[in-house]
N, C-alpha and C positions, 0 to 999 in steps of 0.2 A: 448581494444579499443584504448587507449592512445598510444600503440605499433604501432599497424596496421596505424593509422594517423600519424604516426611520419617517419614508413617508405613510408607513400606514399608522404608526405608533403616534406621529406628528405631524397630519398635514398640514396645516395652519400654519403652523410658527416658522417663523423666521431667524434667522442667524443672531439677529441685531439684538430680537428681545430674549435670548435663552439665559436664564439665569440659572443660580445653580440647584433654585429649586427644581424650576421644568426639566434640567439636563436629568435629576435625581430618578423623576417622574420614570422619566422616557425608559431609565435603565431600570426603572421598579418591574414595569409595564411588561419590557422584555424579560426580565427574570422569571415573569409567570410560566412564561412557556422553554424557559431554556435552564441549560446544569447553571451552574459559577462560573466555568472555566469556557463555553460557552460567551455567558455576558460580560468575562473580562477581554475576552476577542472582540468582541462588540464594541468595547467601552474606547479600546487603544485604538479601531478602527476610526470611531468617530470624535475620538479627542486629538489624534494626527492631523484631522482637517481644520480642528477649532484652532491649533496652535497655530497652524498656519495663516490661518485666517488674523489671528493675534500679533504675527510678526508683522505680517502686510498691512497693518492699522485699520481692518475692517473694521474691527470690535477693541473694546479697548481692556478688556480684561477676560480669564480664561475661567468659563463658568465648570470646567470637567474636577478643579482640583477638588481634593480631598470628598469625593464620592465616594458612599458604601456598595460594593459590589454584591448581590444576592444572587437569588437562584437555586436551582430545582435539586433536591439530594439527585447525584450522580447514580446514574442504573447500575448494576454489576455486568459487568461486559469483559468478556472470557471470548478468548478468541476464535474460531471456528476450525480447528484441523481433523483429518483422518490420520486414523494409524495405520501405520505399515502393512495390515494385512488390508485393512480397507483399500485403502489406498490402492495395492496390489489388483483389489477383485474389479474395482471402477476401473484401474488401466485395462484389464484382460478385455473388458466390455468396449471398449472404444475400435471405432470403424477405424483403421490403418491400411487401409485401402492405396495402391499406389499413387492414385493423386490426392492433392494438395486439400484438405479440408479443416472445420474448425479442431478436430477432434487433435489434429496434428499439434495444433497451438498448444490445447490441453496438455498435452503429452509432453510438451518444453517444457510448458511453464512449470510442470509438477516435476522434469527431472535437472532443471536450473534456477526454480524460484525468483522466476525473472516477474517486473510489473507487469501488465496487460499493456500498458501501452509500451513499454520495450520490446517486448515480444511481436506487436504488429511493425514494429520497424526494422525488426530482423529481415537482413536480405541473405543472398548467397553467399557475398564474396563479407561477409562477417566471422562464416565459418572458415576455421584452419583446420578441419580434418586431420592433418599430417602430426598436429600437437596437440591433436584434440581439444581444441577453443573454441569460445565464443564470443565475440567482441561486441561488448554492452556499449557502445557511444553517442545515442539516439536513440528518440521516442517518437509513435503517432500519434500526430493530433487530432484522435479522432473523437475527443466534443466539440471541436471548430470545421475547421473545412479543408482537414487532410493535410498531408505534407508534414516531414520530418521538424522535429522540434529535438533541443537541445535536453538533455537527461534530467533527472529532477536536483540532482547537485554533481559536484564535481566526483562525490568519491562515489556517486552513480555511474560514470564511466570506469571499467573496469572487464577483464578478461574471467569468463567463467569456465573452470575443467569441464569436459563432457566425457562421460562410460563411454568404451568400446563400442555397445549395442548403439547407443545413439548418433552415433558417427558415423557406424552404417548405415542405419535406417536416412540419414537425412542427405548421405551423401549421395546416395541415390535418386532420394527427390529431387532434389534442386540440382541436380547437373546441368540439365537442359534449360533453367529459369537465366533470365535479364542478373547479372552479376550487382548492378545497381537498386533493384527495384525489389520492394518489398512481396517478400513470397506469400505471406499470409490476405493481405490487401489487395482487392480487386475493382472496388471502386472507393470515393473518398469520403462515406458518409459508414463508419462503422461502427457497432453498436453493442458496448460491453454484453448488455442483456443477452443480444441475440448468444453470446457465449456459454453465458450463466444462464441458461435454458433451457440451452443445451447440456448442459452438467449438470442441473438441476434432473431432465429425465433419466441419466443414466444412473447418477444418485438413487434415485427411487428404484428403478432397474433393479439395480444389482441389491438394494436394502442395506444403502450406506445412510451417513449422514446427508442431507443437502448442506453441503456447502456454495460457494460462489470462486467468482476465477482467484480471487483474492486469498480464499481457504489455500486453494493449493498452495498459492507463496509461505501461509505460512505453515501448511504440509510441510514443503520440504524443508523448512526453517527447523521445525519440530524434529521431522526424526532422523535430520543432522545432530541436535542437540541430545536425544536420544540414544544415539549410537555414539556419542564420546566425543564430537567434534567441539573443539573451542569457541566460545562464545566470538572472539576477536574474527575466526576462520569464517563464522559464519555471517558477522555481519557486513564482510568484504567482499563475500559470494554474496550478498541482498544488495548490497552497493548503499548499508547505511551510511549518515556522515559521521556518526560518531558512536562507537561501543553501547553506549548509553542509551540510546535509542531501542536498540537491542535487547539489553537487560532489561529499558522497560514493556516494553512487547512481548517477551516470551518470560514475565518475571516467575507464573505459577508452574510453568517447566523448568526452571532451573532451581525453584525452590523443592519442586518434585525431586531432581537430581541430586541436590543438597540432601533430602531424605534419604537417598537411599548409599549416596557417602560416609552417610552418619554408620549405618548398618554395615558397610565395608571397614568402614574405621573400627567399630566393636570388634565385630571378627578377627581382624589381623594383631588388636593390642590383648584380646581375649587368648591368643595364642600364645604370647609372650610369657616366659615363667618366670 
């Protein structure tokens, strides 16, 4: 992406002659159309190559230093979940049919808040039934051409608890599937949309929100966090790599929480005499 904007922003110029007026330009140009944080991704993208280029004696000096960063005031962006009874009325609506469909996926990802592509590398022999587990250790790469890829960090590998109900439901699917081979994946070109499309009509269906597969993750992020579960607990069930991540993603639900501690807090010193 960093490429393709650099040559439409610059086709002409060359490495040799970028000073640090035109470097400014380039990143002005870009700021029209993007937030700050945006053109500060951009700017480290393509000042990583300039330095290189600086070490290996292309150029003999580094046109990136002391650039002003601009860009577009930041939209307000709130993140998309269903509440518990929504949530409830879009499961009741899903085809659970005994064989294998996307509707099933739905159904993990909203009762594990697994990613999309962890969830299509879910095979059999990942469930433990007997301790009711699920073992996060791989992802599909399904905007390349298939086949297992490694998690998105380290503390994205990780074991998820699963309810009772879902342990049955799934140990009966997959009894009879390939122990190795991905139960949701059928062939190797697979296409978030077709998911979100399908959630998208059942959404309307039932006169929920639309959300996308991604809502649900933080579905069930939310009304873990809702029902008292620790910020720490929840971001090891998402397989964040660090708390922080966490607190920043779900900040206006926990500041929500925070509101309504305050109001526990009153009550119990309002009792004191």
């Amino acid at each position: 992406m960093t490429l393709s904007w650099l040559k439409k922003l610059a086709p002409g110029l060359k490495l040799c002659d970028v000073s640090r007026v035109e470097y400014q330009q380039i990143l002005n140009a870009y700021a029209v159309y993007h937030e700050r944080q945006t053109t500060m991704d951009f700017h480290h993208q393509l000042k990583g190559a300039v330095i290189d280029a600086v070490d290996e004696g292309y150029i003999p000096r580094d046109p990136t230093r002391k650039t002003i960063i601009k860009g577009r005031t930041p939209s307000s962006k709130k993140i998309k979940y269903l509440n518990q009874y929504e949530l409830h009325t879009l499961l009741s609506s899903l085809d659970l049919s005994g064989k294998i469909n996307w509707d099933w996926l739905i159904l993990l990802v909203a009762k594990t808040g697994m990613r999309f592509s962890e969830a299509l590398a879910v095979t059999p022999s990942d469930f433990d039934f007997a301790h009711q587990m699920l073992s996060i250790s791989k992802t599909w790469d399904y905007k390349g051409e298939g086949g297992f890829l490694p998690t998105k960090n380290k503390s994205s590998v990780r074991k998820i608890q699963l309810d009772w109900q879902t342990v049955i439901q799934f140990a009966e699917l997959v009894k009879n599937l390939v122990p190795d081979k991905p139960i949701f994946v059928t062939k190797a070109h697979v296409y978030n949309s077709t998911v979100n499309n399908r959630l998208a009509r059942y959404c309307k269906r039932v006169h929920v929100p639309i959300i996308s597969i991604h809502g649900l993750r933080h579905t069930h992020a939310s009304l873990l966090l809702f029902a008292g579960v620790s910020i720490a607990s929840v971001a090891r069930r998402l397989g964040h790599s660090n708390i922080t991540t966490t607190q920043k993603t779900y900040l206006h639900i926990i500041q929500e929480l925070e509101n309504q501690d305050v109001d526990l807090i009153m009550r119990a010193l309002s009792g004191l005499s």
